[in-house]
C-alpha angles and dihedrals in degrees: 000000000000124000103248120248092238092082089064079083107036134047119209117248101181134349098279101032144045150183133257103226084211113051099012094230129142120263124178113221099175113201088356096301106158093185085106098046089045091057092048089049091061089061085059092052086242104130118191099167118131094237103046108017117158107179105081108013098059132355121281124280114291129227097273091052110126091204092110138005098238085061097049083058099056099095095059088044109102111231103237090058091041092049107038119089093225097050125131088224122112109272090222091079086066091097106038091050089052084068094032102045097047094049092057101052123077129249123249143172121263109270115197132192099261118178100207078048120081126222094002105125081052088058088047088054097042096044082053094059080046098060094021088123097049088049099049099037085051089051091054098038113097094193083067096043129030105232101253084061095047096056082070108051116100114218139212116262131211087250097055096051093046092061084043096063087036088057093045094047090045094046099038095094088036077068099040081053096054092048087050091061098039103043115127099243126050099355081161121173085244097086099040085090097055100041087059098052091050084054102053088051094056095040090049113113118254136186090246099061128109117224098246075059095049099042091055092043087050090050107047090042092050090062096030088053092059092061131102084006089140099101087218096056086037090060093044095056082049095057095047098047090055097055090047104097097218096055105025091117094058091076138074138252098255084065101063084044081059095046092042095061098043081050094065090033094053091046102049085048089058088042090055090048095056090034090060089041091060093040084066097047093052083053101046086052093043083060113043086033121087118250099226108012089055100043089052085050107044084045092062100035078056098056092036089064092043094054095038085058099045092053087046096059121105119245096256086053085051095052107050088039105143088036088060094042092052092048091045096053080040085062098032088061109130110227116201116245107250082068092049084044096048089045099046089047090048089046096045086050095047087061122102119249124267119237117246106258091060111110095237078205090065098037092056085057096055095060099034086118098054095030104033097146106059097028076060087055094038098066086059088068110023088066098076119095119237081222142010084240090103092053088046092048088056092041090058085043086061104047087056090048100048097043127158092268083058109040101126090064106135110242087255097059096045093056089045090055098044095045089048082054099054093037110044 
């Protein structure tokens, strides 16, 4: 003869009595009679009857059943207090929230704490708030586990789940931070700077918090706050932060001294360089050129143009002659370049902030005309990466694109393709 289905629910303590899995109360079965257990069953609004069981042939009553009052209720019961074990809810609503409940929560894939893998224990944490109905109301559930299983189960306290939504709430910009810097486009160094101030605020220890809260705030600062200690790589994060538009005014005033005189530095440098470059060519020409011949003929070429310019000028131009020719050597002025440092640095600073969307890269090409020194200087430092995400990235690019089937791609081809990949 078949066990009944009421022991699903029960387990035997002795030969005359057993125990609702569900309620843990005392039930006599004398000689194996489940007629009781059967009866207490129905409070719970588990019917095993033949005739209306509702256990194994469809799925159990849903929250707008009418079998049994404590079910009726269900919709207006929060989650948390129908799912807990230690919840004041009615314990009828178990069954109906396993459906419910799982219908309602959406399907991932299996995310698992890898070390080579950032953030992903936070994922874990914060996938297992997300399902955290579906993972409580299953554990509860005996249709799901036979009794003996269930006993050892451990379950989540309210304890537990709290830390877990306190670490989830603390390390949720800790992960924001690491997608900034290793976002595919503009991970540029500028931002390293104020990331890491907005991450000293919210890791900064308040009254309010809890300690599960301070001791992972201690914890994070304490590493974070060993980083970019070296005071040259200190000074050059400054320096790129203030020529990235969107966080210029993050930075003090010593560093714009400091950007001012690598400014000059960098562009006297450029000015000796030219200046070396024409002085050979003067001399290439001086030496393939004859000496006579060439300087007749250079001085006639040279008043025929001058006279050949005069005759073309308007009559207005004529007639303002000398006024034109003062504003023109006005203009033509040459200003040194401590002066042209010191302006283009006072006009990009006048200039209001971007948003943070906005590809600095691309800002600092769009005013390459009115701002050529230091767009000049900006691509020295734009062009480092936050983060070494985006080489990897190409590494990995490449090892899809040479694969075993191509191995005999040229060097040439290869870089073609991968940079097609990247840049397109």
């Amino acid at each position: 003869m078949p066990k009944s289905k009421a022991w699903l629910y029960f387990r035997k303590t002795d030969s005359n009595n057993a125990r609702c899995s569900i309620c843990d109360k005392t039930i006599a079965c004398k000689s194996g009679n489940t007629s009781n257990m059967l009866k207490h069953l129905t409070v719970h609004g588990i019917n095993l009857r033949a005739e209306s069981c509702t256990v194994f042939s469809h799925t159990p009553p849903s929250a707008s059943s009418t079998t049994t009052p404590a079910t009726a209720t269900a919709p207006t019961t929060s989650l948390q207090d129908v799912l807990r074990p230690d919840s004041d809810s009615s314990e009828s609503t178990e069954h109906s929230a396993v459906s419910d409940i799982s219908s309602g929560l959406p399907e991932h894939a299996v995310i698992l704490d890898v070390k080579n893998r950032w953030n992903s224990l936070f994922l874990m944490v914060e996938r297992f708030l997300e399902q955290f109905p579906a993972l409580q109301a299953a554990s509860m559930d005996p249709r799901l586990k036979r009794s003996m299983e269930k006993d050892r189960l451990e379950r989540v306290t309210d304890d537990d789940y709290r830390k877990a939504e306190e670490f989830v709430r603390v390390m949720k910009i800790l992960y924001t931070s690491t997608l900034c810097i290793s976002a595919e486009r503009s991970p540029t160094l500028g931002q390293i700077l104020p990331i890491l101030g907005k991450l000293q605020h919210h890791f900064t220890v308040t009254d309010g918090d809890s300690s599960f809260t301070q001791a992972i705030k201690e914890k994070i600062w304490g590493d974070l706050a060993q980083r970019y200690q070296d005071e040259g790589i200190r000074q050059f994060l400054e320096e790129g932060t203030a020529l990235d538009p969107r966080f210029k005014t993050k930075v003090t005033d010593e560093v714009w001294t400091r950007l001012e005189k690598e400014l000059i530095n960098r562009t006297s440098q450029q000015n000796k360089g030219v200046a070396t470059q024409v002085q050979q060519m003067e001399q290439d020409l001086e030496g393939t050129a004859g000496s006579h011949g060439e300087d007749s003929s250079g001085e006639d070429s040279t008043v025929a143009v001058a006279t050949k310019k005069k005759a073309g000028l308007p009559a207005l131009g004529e007639l303002f002659e000398d006024e034109d020719m003062a504003v023109e050597s006005q203009q033509e002025m040459p200003h040194t370049i401590t002066e042209k440092a010191q302006e283009e640095i006072q006009r990009y600073r006048g200039l209001p902030s971007t948003l943070t969307s906005v590809n600095p890269a691309t800002w600092w090409w769009t005013v390459r005309d009115t701002l050529p020194l230091l767009s000049d200087l900006a691509t020295k430092y734009l062009c480092v990466q936050a983060s070494s995400t985006p080489a990897e990235r190409t590494f990995s690019t490449a090892g899809d694109t040479i694969s075993q089937e191509r191995a005999c791609l040229s060097p040439e081809k290869a870089d073609m393709l991968i940079f097609l990949k990247k840049n397109c």
